[in-house]
C-alpha positions, 0 to 999 in steps of 0.5 A: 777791442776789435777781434783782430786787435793785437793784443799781447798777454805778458805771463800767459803759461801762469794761472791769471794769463793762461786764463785770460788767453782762454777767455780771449780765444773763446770771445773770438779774438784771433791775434793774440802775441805769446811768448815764453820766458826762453823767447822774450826775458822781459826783465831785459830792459833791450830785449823787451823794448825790441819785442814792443818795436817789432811787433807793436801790440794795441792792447796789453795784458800785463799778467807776468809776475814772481809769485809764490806763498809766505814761504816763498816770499819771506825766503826770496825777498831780494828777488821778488823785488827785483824781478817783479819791478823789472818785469813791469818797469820794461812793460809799461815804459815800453808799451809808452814807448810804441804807442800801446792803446791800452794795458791792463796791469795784475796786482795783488791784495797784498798791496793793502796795509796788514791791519786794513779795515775790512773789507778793503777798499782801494782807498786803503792803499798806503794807509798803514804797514804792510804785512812783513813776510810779503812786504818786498813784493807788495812794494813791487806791485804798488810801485806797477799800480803808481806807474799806470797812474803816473804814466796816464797823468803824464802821458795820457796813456789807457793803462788800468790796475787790477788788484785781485784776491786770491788765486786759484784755478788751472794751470797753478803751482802746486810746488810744496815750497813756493805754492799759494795756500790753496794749491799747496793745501790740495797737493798735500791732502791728494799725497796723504790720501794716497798715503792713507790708502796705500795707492803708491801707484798715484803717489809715485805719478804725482811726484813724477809729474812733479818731483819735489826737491829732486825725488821723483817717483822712482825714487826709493820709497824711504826717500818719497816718505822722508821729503812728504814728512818734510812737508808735513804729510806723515804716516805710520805702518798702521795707515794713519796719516796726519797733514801738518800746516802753518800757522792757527787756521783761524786767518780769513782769505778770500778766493777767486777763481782765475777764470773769473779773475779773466772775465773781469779783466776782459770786460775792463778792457772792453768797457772800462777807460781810466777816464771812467775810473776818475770820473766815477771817483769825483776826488779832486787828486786822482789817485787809488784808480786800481779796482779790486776784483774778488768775490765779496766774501771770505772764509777761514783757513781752516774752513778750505782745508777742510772743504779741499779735505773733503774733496780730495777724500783725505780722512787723516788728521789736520795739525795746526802749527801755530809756530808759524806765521799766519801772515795777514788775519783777515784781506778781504776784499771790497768790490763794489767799485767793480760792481758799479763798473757792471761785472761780478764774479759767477764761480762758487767756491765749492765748484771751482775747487771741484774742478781744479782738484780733477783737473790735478789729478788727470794732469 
């Protein structure tokens, strides 16, 4: 990609596309397309071809998604689905359409089958069930990965799949209901050490900045401490406070921070073709041309709670409610294929929740 190249970033208020606008803008490219949800509906099939006509971008960064949590995604299967397969089916075809160079589409490591070998290689896809709280989804996101490969058998088109693990970094959902297991993990141990420590101050600024369920800061104290226990952070007079959590803690998960997730998606940009994908492959079917981008190595859920409690400085107690799922035990993911293709993440995982938690708390 030349520096002047027009390049848009479908997605780029999320955590992967604000983060891949930062990458680009710090790589010295200068004309880069944004627009907000208000400005440009890409599930509007109208709309989002006369965006494309209009402006006729080069190169595409396809990082606009529905994503949320395992509650999230058992709880609006139907509209994880729909959005998602509306958002990418208008992109891609569209990018097709005007002559797009290159698109880049984000997928997600719940594409691969629930009890998948570990750690994951592509060549997994489509071997097995997928895990069920997260299955409309992961369909949606496989259905984007067949779309590039079908359109780059078909038509020849540059587009590459890029299936990352875990997220994490700034700009994330820290909303209690639909967040991701980390930043919900980091909001929630943030609130109980406020609670512990009777800093109201800090707690009614959080739920100011993010009132959860309606309940701002100014909202009576009964009302706060009612929706905290809701979300499992309770306490007593006496300055005890516990963190309740899903499931056993013993699952594996991954985690990547976004703006490695970015530099890895550049550099594909930059020097890695579809064509360098099947060639490397040397399989007569041409199919599993995604790549997965991760860190190589995994912990349990338990391990981060207690890291991200020891950042944030919680003392309380850590309650596991095994009532509820655990989702996949273990996706970890194989990335020797991105390896080979010359890049490799950089940001420990220590350092990255470092940052992203002060970056919580001066928001």
């Amino acid at each position: 990609m030349n520096k002047d190249a027009k390049i848009f970033i479908a997605g780029h208020n999320g955590l992967v596309g604000s983060a891949i606008l930062r990458g680009l803008s710090q790589k010295g490219y200068t004309n880069i397309l944004t627009r907000t949800r208000k400005e440009l509906d890409l599930g509007n099939q109208a709309a989002t071809r006369a965006f494309f006509e209009a402006e006729k971008p080069e190169y595409v960064f396809l990082a606009a998604a529905k994503v949320g949590g395992i509650m999230a995604n058992n709880t609006y299967r139907a509209d994880f689905i729909y959005e998602n397969l509306q958002i990418q089916n208008n992109i891609i075809h569209s990018s097709w359409q005007t002559g797009v160079k290159k698109l880049l589409f984000l997928g997600s490591s719940c594409i691969y089958p629930k009890n998948a070998p570990q750690p994951m290689k592509e060549d997994c896809l489509l071997t097995d069930v997928l895990e069920y709280t997260n299955e409309p989804y992961a369909i949606a996101k496989i259905a984007g990965i067949k779309m590039c490969e079908s359109y780059n058998l078909q038509y020849g088109t540059n587009y590459i799949s890029v299936m990352p693990t875990n997220l994490y970094g700034p700009n994330d959902n820290y909303d209690l209901e639909k967040s991701h297991v980390l930043p919900a993990l980091i909001r929630k141990m943030h609130l109980a050490h406020c609670l512990e420590t009777s800093n109201w101050e800090a707690l009614t600024s959080d739920f100011n900045k993010l009132p959860v369920e309606g309940i701002n800061g100014n909202a009576p104290k009964a009302a706060i401490l009612a929706i905290l226990a809701k979300y499992g952070i309770v306490g007593n007079d006496e300055g005890n406070v516990s963190v309740n959590l899903w499931g056993t803690g013993t699952p594996y998960r991954e985690f990547l921070h976004s703006d490695d997730m970015a530099a890895a998606c550049i550099y594909l940009m930059e020097s890695v073709d579809f064509k360098d994908i099947v060639a490397a492959s040397g399989e007569k079917e041409i199919r599993n041309t995604h790549i997965n981008i991760g860190v190589g190595h995994d912990l349990t859920i338990n391990e981060l709670a207690n890291i991200v409690k020891r950042t944030t400085g919680f003392t309380g107690h850590l309650n596991w409610d095994s009532s509820k799922p655990d989702g996949t035990f273990r996706k970890l993911m194989n990335v020797s294929k991105l390896e080979k293709l010359g890049w490799k993440a950089t940001i420990t995982l220590d350092k990255g929740i470092d940052s992203v938690y002060k970056a919580y708390t001066v928001r």
